[in-house]
N, CA and C atoms of all chains as a GROMACS GRO file, in nm:
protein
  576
    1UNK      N    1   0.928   1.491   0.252
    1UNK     CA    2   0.895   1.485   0.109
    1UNK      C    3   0.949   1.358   0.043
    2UNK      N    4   1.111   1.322   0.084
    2UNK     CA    5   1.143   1.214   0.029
    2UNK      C    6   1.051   1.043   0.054
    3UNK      N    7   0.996   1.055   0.185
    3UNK     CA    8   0.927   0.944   0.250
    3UNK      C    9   0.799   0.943   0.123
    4UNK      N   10   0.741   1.071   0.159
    4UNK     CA   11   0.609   1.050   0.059
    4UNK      C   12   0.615   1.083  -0.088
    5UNK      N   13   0.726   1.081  -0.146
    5UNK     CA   14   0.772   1.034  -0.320
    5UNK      C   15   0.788   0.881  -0.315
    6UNK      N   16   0.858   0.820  -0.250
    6UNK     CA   17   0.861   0.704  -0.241
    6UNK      C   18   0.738   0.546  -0.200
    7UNK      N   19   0.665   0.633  -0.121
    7UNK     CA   20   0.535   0.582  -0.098
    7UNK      C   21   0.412   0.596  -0.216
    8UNK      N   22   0.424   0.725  -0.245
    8UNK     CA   23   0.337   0.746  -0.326
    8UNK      C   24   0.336   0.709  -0.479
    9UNK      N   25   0.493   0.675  -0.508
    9UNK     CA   26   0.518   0.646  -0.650
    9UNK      C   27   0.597   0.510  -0.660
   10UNK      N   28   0.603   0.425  -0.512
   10UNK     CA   29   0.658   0.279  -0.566
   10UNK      C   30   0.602   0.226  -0.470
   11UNK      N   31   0.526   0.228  -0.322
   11UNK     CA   32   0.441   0.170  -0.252
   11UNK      C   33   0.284   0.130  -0.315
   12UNK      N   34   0.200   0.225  -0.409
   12UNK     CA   35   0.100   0.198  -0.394
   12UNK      C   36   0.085   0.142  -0.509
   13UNK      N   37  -0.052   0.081  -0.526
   13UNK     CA   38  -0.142   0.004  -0.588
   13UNK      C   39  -0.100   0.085  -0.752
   14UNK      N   40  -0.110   0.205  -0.793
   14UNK     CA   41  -0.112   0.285  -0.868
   14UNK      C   42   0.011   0.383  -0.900
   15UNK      N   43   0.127   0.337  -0.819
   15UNK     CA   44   0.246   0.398  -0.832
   15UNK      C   45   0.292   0.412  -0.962
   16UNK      N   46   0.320   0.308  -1.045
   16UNK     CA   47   0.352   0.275  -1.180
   16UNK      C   48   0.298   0.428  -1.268
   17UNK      N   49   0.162   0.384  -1.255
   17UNK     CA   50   0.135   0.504  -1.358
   17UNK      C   51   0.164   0.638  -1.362
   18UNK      N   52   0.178   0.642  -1.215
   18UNK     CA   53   0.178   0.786  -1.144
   18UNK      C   54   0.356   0.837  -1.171
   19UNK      N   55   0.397   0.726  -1.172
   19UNK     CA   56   0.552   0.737  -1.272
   19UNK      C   57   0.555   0.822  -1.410
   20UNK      N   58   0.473   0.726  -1.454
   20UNK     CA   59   0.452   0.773  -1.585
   20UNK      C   60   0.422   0.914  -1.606
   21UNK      N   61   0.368   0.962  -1.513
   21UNK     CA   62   0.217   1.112  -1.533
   21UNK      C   63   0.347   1.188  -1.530
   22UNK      N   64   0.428   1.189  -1.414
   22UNK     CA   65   0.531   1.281  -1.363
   22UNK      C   66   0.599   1.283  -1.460
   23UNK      N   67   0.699   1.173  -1.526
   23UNK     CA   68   0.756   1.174  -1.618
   23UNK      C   69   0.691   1.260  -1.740
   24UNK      N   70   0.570   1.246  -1.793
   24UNK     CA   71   0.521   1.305  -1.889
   24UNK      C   72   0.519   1.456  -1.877
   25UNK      N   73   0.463   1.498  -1.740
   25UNK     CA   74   0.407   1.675  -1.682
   25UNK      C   75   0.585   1.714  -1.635
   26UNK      N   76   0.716   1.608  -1.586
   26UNK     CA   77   0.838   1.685  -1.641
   26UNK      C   78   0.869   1.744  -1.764
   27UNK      N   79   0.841   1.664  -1.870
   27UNK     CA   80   0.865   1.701  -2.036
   27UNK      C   81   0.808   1.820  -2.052
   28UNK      N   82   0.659   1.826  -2.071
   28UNK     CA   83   0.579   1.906  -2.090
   28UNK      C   84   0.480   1.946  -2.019
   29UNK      N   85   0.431   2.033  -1.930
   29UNK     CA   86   0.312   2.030  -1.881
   29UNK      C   87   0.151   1.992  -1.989
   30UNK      N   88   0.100   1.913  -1.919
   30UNK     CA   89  -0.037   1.861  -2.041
   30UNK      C   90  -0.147   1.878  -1.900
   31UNK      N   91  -0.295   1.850  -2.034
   31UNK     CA   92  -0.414   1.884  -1.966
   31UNK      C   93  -0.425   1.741  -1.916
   32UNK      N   94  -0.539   1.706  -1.845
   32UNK     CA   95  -0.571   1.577  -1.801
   32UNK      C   96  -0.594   1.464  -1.920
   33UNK      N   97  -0.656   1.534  -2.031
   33UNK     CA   98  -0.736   1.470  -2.163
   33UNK      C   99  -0.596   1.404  -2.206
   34UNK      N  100  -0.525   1.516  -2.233
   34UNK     CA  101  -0.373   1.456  -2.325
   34UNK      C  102  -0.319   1.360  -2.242
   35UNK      N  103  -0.306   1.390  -2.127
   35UNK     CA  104  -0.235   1.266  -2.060
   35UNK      C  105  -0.293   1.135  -2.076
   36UNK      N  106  -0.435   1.089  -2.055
   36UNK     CA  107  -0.476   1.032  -2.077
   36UNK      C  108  -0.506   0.988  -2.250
   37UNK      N  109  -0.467   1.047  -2.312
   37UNK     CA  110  -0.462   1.008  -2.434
   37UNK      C  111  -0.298   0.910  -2.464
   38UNK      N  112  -0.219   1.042  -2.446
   38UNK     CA  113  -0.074   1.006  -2.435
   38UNK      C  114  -0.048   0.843  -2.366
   39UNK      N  115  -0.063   0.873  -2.243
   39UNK     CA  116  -0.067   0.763  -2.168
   39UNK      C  117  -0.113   0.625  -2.168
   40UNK      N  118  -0.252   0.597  -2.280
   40UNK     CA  119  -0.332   0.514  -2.336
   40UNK      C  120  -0.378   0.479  -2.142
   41UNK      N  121  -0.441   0.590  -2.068
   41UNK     CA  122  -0.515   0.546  -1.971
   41UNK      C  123  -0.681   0.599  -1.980
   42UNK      N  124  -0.728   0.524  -1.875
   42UNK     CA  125  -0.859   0.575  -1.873
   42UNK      C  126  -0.835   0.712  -1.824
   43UNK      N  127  -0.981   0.821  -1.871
   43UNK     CA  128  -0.924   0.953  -1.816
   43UNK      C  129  -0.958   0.957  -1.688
   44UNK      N  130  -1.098   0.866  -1.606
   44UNK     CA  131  -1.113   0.856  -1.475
   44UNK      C  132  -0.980   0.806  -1.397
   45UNK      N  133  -0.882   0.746  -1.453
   45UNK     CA  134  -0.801   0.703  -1.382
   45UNK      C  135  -0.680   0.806  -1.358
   46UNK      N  136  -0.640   0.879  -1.459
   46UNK     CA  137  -0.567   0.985  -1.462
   46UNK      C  138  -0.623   1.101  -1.336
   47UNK      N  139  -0.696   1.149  -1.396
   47UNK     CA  140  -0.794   1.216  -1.271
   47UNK      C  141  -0.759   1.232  -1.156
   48UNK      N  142  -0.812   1.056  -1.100
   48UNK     CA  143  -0.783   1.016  -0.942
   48UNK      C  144  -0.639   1.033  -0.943
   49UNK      N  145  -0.509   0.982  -1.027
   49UNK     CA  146  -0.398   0.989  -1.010
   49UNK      C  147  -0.330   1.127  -0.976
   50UNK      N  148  -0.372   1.232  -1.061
   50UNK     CA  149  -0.351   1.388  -1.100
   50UNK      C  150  -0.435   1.453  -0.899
   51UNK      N  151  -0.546   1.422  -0.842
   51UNK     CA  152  -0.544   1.455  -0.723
   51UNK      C  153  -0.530   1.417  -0.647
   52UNK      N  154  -0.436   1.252  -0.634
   52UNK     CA  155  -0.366   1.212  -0.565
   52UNK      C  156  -0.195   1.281  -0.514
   53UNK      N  157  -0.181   1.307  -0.641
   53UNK     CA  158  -0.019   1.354  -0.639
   53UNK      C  159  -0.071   1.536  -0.635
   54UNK      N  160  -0.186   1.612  -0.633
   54UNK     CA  161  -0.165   1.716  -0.603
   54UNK      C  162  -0.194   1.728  -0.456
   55UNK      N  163  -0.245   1.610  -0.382
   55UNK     CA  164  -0.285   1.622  -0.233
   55UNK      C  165  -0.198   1.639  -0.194
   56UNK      N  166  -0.107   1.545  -0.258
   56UNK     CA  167   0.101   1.519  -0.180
   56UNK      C  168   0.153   1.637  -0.200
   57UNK      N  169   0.093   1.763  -0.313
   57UNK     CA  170   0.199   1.828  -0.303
   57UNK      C  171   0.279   1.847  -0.420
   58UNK      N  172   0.272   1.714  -0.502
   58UNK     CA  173   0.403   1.635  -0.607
   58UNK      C  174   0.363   1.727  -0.753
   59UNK      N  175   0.238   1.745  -0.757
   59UNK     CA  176   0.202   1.858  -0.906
   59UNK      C  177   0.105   1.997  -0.861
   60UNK      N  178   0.106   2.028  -0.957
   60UNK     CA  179   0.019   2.170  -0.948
   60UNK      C  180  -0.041   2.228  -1.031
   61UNK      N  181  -0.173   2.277  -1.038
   61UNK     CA  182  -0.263   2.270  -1.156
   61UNK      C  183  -0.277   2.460  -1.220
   62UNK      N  184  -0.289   2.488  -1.323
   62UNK     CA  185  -0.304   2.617  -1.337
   62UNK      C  186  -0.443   2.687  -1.364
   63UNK      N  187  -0.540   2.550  -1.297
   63UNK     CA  188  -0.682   2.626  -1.222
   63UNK      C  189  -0.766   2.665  -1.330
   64UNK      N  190  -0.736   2.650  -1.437
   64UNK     CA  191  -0.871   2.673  -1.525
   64UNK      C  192  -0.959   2.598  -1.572
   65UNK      N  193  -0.995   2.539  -1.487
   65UNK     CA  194  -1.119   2.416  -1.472
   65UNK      C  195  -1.060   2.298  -1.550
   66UNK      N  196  -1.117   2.326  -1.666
   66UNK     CA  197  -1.153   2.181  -1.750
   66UNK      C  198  -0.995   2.172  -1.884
   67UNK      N  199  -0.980   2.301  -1.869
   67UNK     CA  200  -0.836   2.320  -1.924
   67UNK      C  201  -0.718   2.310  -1.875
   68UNK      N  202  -0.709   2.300  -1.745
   68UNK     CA  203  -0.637   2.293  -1.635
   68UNK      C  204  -0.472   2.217  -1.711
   69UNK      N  205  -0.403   2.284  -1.694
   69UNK     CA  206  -0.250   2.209  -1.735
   69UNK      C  207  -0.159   2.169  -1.591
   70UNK      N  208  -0.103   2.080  -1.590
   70UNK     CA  209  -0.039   2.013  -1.442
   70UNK      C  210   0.095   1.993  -1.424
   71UNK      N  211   0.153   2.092  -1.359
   71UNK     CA  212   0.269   2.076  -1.370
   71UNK      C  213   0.365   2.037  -1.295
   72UNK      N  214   0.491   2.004  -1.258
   72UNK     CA  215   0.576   1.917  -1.094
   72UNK      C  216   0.549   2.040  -1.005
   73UNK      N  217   0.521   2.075  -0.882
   73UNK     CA  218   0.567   2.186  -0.764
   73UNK      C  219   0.687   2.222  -0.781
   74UNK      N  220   0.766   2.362  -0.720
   74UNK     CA  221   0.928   2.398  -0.687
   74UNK      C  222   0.927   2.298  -0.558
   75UNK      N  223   0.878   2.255  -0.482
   75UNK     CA  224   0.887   2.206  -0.409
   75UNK      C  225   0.969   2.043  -0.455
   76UNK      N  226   0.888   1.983  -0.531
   76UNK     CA  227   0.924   1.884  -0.611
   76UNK      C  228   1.026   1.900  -0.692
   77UNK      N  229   1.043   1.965  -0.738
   77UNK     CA  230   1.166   2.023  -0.862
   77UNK      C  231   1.288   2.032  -0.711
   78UNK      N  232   1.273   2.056  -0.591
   78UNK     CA  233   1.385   2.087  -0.509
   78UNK      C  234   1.438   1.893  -0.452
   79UNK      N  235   1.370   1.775  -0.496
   79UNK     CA  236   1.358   1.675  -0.431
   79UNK      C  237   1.363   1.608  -0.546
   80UNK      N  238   1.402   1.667  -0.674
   80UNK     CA  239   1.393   1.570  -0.803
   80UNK      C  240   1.551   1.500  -0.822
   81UNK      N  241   1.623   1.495  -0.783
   81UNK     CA  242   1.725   1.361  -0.735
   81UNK      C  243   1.637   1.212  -0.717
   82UNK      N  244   1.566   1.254  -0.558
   82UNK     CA  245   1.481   1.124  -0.577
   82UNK      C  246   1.415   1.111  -0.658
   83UNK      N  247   1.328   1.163  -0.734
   83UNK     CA  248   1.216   1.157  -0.862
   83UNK      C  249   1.288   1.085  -0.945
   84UNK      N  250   1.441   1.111  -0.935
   84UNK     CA  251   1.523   1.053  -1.062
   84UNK      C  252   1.595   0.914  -1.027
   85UNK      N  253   1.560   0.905  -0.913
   85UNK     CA  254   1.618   0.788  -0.826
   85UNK      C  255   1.524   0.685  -0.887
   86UNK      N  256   1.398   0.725  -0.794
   86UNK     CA  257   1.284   0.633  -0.816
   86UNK      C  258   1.255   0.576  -0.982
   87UNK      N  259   1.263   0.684  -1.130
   87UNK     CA  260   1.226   0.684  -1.213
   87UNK      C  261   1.347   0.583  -1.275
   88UNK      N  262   1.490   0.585  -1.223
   88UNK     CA  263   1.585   0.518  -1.303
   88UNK      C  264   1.571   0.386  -1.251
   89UNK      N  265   1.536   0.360  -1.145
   89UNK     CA  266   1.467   0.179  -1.058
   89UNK      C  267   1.384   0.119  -1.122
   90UNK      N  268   1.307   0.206  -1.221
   90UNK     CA  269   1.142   0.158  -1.267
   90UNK      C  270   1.220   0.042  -1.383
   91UNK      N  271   1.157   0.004  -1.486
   91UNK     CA  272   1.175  -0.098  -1.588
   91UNK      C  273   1.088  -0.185  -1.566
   92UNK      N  274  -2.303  -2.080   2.079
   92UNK     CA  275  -2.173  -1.929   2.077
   92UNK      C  276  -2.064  -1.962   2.039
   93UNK      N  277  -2.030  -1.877   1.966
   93UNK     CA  278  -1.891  -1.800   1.943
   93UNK      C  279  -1.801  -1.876   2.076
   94UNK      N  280  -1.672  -1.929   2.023
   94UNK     CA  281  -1.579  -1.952   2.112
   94UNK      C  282  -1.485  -1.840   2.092
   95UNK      N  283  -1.389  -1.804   2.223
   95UNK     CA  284  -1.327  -1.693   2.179
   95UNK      C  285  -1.179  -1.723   2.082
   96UNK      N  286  -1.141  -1.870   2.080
   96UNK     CA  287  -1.038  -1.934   2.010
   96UNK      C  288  -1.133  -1.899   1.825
   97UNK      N  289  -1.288  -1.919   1.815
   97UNK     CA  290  -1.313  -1.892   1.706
   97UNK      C  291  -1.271  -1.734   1.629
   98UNK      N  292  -1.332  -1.649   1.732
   98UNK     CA  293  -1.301  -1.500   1.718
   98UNK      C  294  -1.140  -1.458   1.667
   99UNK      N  295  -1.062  -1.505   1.720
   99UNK     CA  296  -0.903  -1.540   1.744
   99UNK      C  297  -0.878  -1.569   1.624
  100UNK      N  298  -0.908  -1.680   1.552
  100UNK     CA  299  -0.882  -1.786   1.413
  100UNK      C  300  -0.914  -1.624   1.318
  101UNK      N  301  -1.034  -1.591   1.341
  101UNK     CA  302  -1.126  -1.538   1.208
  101UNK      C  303  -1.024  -1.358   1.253
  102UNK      N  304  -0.979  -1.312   1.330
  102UNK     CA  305  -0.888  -1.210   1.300
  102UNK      C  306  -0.792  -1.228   1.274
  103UNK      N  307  -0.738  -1.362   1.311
  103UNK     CA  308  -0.573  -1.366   1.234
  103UNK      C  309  -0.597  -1.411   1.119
  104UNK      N  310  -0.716  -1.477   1.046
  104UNK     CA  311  -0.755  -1.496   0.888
  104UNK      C  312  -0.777  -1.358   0.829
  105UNK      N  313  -0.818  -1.258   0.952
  105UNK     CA  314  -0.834  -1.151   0.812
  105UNK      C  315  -0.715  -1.053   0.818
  106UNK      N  316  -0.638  -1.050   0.906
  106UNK     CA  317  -0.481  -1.018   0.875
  106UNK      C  318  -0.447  -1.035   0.813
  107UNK      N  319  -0.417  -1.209   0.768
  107UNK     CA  320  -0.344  -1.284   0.619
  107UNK      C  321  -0.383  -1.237   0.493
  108UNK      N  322  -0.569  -1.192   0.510
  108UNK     CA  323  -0.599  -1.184   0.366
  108UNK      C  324  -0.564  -1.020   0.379
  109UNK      N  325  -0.546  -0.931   0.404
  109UNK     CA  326  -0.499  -0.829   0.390
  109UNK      C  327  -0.344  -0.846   0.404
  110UNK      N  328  -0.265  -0.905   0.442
  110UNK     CA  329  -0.098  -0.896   0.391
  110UNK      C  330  -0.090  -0.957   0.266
  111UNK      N  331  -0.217  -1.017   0.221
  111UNK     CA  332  -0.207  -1.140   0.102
  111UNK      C  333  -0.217  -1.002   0.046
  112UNK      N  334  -0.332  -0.873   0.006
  112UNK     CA  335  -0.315  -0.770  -0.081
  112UNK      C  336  -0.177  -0.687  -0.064
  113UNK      N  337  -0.196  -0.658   0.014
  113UNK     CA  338  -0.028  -0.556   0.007
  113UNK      C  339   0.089  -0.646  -0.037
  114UNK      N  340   0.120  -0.777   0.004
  114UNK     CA  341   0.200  -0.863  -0.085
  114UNK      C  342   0.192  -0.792  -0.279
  115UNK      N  343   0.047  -0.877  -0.268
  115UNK     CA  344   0.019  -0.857  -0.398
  115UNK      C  345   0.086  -0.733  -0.475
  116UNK      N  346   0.005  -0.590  -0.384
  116UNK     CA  347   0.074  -0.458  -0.439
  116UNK      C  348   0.244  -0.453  -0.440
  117UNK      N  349   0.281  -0.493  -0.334
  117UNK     CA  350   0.432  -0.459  -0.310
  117UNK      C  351   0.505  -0.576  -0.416
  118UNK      N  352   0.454  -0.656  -0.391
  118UNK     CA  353   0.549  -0.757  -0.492
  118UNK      C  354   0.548  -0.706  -0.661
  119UNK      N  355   0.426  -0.660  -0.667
  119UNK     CA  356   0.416  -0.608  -0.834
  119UNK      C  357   0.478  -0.468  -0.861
  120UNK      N  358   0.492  -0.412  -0.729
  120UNK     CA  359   0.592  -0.294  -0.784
  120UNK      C  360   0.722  -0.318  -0.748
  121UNK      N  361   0.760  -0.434  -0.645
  121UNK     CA  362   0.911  -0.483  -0.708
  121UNK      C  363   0.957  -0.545  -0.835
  122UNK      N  364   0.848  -0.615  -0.893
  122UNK     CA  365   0.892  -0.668  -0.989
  122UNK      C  366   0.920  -0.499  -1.125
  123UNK      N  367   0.877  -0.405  -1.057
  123UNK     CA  368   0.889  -0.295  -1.151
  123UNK      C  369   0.979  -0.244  -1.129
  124UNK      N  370   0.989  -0.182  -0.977
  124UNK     CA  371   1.074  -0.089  -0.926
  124UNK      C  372   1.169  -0.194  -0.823
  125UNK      N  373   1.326  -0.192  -0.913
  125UNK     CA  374   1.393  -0.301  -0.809
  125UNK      C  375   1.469  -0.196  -0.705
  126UNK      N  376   1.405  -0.170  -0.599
  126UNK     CA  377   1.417  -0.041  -0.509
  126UNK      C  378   1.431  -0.121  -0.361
  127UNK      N  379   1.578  -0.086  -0.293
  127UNK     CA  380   1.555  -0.097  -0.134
  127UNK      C  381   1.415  -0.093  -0.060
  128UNK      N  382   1.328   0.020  -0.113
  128UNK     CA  383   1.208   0.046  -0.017
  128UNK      C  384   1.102  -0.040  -0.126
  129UNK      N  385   1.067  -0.084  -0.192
  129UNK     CA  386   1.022  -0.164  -0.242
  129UNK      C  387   1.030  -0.294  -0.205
  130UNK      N  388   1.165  -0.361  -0.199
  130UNK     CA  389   1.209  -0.474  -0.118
  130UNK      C  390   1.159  -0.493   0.052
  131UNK      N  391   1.215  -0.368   0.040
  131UNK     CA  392   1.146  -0.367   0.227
  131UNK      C  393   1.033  -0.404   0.273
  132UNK      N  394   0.912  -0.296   0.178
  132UNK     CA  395   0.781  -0.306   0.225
  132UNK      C  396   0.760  -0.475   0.201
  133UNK      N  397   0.843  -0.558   0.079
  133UNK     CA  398   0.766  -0.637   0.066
  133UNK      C  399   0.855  -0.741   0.169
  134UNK      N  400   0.939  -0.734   0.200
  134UNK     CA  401   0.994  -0.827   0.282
  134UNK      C  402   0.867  -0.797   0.459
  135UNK      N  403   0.905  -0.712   0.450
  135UNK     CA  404   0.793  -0.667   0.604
  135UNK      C  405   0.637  -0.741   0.595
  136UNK      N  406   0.580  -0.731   0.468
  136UNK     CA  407   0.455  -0.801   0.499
  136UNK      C  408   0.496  -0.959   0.499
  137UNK      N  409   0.593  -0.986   0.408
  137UNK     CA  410   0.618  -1.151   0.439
  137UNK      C  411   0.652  -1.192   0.550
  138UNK      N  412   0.703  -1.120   0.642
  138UNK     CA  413   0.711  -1.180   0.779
  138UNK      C  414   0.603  -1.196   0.894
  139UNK      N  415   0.526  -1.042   0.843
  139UNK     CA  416   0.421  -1.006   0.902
  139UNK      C  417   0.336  -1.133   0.895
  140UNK      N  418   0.339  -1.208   0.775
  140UNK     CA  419   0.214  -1.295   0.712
  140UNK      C  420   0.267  -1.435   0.750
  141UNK      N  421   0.422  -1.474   0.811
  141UNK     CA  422   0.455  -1.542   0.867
  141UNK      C  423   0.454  -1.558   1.021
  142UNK      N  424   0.369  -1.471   1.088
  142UNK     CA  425   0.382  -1.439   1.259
  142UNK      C  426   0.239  -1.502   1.234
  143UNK      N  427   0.113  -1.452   1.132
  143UNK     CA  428  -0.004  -1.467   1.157
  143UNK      C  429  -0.023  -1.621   1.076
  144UNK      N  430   0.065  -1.652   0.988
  144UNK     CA  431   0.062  -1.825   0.930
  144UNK      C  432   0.077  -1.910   1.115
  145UNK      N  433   0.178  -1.848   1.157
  145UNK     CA  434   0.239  -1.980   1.278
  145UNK      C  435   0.091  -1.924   1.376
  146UNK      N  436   0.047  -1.804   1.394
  146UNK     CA  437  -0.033  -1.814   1.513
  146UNK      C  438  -0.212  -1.862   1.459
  147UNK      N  439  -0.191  -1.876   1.362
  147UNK     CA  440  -0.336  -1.985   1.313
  147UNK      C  441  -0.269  -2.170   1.334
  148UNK      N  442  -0.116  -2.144   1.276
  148UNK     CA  443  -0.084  -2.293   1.297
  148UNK      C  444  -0.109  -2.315   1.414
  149UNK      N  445  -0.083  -2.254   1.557
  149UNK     CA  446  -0.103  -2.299   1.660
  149UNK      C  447  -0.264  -2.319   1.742
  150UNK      N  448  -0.308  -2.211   1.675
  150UNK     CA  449  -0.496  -2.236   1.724
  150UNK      C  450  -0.549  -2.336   1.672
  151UNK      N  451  -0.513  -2.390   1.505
  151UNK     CA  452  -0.607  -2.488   1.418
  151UNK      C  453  -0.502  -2.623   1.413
  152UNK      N  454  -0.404  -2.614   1.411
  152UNK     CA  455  -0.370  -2.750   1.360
  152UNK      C  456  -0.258  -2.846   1.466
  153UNK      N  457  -0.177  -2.718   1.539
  153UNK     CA  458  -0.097  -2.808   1.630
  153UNK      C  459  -0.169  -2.874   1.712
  154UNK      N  460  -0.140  -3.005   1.738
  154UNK     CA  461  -0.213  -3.095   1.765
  154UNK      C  462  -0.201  -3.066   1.926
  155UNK      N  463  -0.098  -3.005   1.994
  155UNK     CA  464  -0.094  -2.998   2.159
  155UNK      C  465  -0.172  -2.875   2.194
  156UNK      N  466  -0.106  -2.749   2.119
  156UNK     CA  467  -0.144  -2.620   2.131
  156UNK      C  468  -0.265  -2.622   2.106
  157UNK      N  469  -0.312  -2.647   1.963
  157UNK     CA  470  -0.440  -2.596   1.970
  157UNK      C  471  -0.591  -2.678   2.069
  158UNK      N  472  -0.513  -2.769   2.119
  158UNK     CA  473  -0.612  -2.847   2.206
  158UNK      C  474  -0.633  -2.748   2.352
  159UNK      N  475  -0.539  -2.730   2.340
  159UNK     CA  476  -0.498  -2.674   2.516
  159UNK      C  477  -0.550  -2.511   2.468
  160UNK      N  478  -0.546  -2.444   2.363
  160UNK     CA  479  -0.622  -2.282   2.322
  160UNK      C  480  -0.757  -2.321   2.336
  161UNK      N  481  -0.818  -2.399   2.280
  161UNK     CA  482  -0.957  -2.454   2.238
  161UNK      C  483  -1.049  -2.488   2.351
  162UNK      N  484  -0.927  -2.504   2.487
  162UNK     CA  485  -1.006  -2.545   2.605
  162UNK      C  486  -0.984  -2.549   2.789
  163UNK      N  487  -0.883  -2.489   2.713
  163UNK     CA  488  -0.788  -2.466   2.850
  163UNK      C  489  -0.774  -2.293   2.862
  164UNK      N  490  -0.777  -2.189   2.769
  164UNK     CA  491  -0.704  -2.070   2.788
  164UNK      C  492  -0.853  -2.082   2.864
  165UNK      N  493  -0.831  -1.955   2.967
  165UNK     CA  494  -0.996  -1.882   3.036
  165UNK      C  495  -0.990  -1.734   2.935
  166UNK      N  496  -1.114  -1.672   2.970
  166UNK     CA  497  -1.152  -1.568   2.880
  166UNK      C  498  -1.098  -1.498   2.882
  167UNK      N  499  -1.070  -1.429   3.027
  167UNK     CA  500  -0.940  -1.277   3.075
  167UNK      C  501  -0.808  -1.279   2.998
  168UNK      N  502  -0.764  -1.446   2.954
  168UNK     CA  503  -0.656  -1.413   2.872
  168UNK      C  504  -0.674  -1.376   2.696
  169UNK      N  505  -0.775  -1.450   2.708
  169UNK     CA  506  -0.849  -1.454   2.541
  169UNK      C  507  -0.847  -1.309   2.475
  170UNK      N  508  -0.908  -1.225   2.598
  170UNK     CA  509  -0.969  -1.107   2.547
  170UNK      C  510  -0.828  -1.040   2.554
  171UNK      N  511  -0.705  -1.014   2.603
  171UNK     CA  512  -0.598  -0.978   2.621
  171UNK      C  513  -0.561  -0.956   2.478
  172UNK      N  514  -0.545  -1.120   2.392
  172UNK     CA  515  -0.493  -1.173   2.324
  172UNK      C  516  -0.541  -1.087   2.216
  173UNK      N  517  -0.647  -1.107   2.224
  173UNK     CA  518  -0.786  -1.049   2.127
  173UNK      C  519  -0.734  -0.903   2.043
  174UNK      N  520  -0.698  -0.809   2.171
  174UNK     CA  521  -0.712  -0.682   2.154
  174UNK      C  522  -0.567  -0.708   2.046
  175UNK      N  523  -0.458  -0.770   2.122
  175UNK     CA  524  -0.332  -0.793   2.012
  175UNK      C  525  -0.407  -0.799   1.835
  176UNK      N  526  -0.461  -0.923   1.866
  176UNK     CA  527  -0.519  -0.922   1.701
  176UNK      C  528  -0.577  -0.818   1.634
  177UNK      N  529  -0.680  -0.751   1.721
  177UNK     CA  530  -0.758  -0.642   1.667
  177UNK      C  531  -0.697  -0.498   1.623
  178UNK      N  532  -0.576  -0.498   1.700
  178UNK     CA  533  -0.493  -0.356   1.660
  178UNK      C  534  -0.427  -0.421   1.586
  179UNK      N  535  -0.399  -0.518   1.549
  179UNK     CA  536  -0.283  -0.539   1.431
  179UNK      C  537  -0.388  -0.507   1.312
  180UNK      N  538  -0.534  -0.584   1.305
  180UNK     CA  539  -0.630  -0.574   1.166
  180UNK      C  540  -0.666  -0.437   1.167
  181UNK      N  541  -0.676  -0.364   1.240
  181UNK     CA  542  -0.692  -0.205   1.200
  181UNK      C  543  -0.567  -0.161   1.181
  182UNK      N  544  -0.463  -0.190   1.201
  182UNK     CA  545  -0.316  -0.072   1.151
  182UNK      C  546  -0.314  -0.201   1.008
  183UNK      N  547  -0.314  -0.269   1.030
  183UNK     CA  548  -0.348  -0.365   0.840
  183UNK      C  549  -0.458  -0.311   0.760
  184UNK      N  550  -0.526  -0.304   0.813
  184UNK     CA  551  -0.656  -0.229   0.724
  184UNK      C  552  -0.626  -0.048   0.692
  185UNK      N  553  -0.557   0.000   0.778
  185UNK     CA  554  -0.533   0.151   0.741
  185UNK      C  555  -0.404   0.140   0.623
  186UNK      N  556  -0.330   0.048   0.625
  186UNK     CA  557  -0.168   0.057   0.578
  186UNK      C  558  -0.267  -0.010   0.417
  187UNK      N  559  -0.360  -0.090   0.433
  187UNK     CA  560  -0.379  -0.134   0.304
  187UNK      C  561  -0.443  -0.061   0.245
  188UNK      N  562  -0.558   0.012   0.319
  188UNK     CA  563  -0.642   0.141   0.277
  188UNK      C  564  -0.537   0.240   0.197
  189UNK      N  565  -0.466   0.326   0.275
  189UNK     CA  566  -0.359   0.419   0.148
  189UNK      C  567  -0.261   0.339   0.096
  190UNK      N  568  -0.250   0.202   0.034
  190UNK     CA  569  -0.157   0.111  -0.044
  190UNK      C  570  -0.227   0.118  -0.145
  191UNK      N  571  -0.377   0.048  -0.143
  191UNK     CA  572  -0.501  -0.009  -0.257
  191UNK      C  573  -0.504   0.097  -0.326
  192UNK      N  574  -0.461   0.231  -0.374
  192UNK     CA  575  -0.495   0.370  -0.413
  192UNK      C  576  -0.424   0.400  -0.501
   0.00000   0.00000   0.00000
């Protein structure tokens, strides 16, 4: 898990934002729309980001389609040291 | 035809331009994230992109080497060589494939 937090949120092309998402769905869980509002991103980009990090594992959705709210995994919540590692490196 | 020193040139050119992207990615998330594994990845493609700078220097421009690649190697070694290049541009092309994302 620690390998693929680190890959997935400071290796790739799109890590940065994907910082951001986590950081935001720690605070509060939000729908895709808000994030992308919040975030000042495109919502296609949120999207791809939101089933990138649920492929990993890293969030989890509460399945009601288009309302869907996204929140970190227990899994993730058990590995959030690094989350906090990675997030205090960013600037 | 195709020389196999040409084939040779044009996979270690497309190595470079794929460490040239993951550079790109890795360097822009060091400049974000000042992270050991950040540093790493990007130190690793700079070397990477320094094995494939010296082995074009030696096919195109050293003036001994690349005379003696250009006309002296026979094919059995070429194609040896070849396969080296070709598994490096597919594990470069997969590593850049889930990087670009």
């Amino acid at each position: 898990m620690e390998a693929v937090l680190w890959y997935v949120l400071t290796s790739t092309r799109g890590g940065a934002n994907r910082i951001r998402i986590l950081r935001a769905l720690d605070e509060r869980p939000r729908n895709a729309n808000r994030l992308a509002e919040e975030l000042d991103l495109d919502y296609k980009t949120v999207r791809h980001h939101l089933d990138v990090l649920e492929e990993n594992d890293i969030l989890t959705d509460s399945g009601d389609d288009y309302g869907a709210v996204y929140l970190p995994t227990d899994r993730v919540r058990n590995y959030w040291d690094t989350v906090e590692q990675i997030m205090e490196s960013t600037e | 035809m195709v020389a196999w020193i040409d084939l040779a040139r044009a996979a270690v050119g497309l190595n470079m331009l794929l460490l040239l992207a993951l550079i790109y990615v890795w360097g822009r998330n060091y400049y974000h994230i000042r992270s050991k594994h950040t540093l790493g990845l990007l130190l690793f493609a700079l070397l990477l992109l320094g094995e494939n700078a010296i082995a074009m220097y030696f096919y195109s421009l050293d003036p001994l080497l690349s005379a003696w690649f250009s006309t002296a190697v026979p094919d059995p070694a070429w194609q040896a060589m070849m396969a080296l290049h070709v598994f490096e541009t597919v594990a470069l092309a997969v590593l850049a494939w889930i990087t670009w994302d």
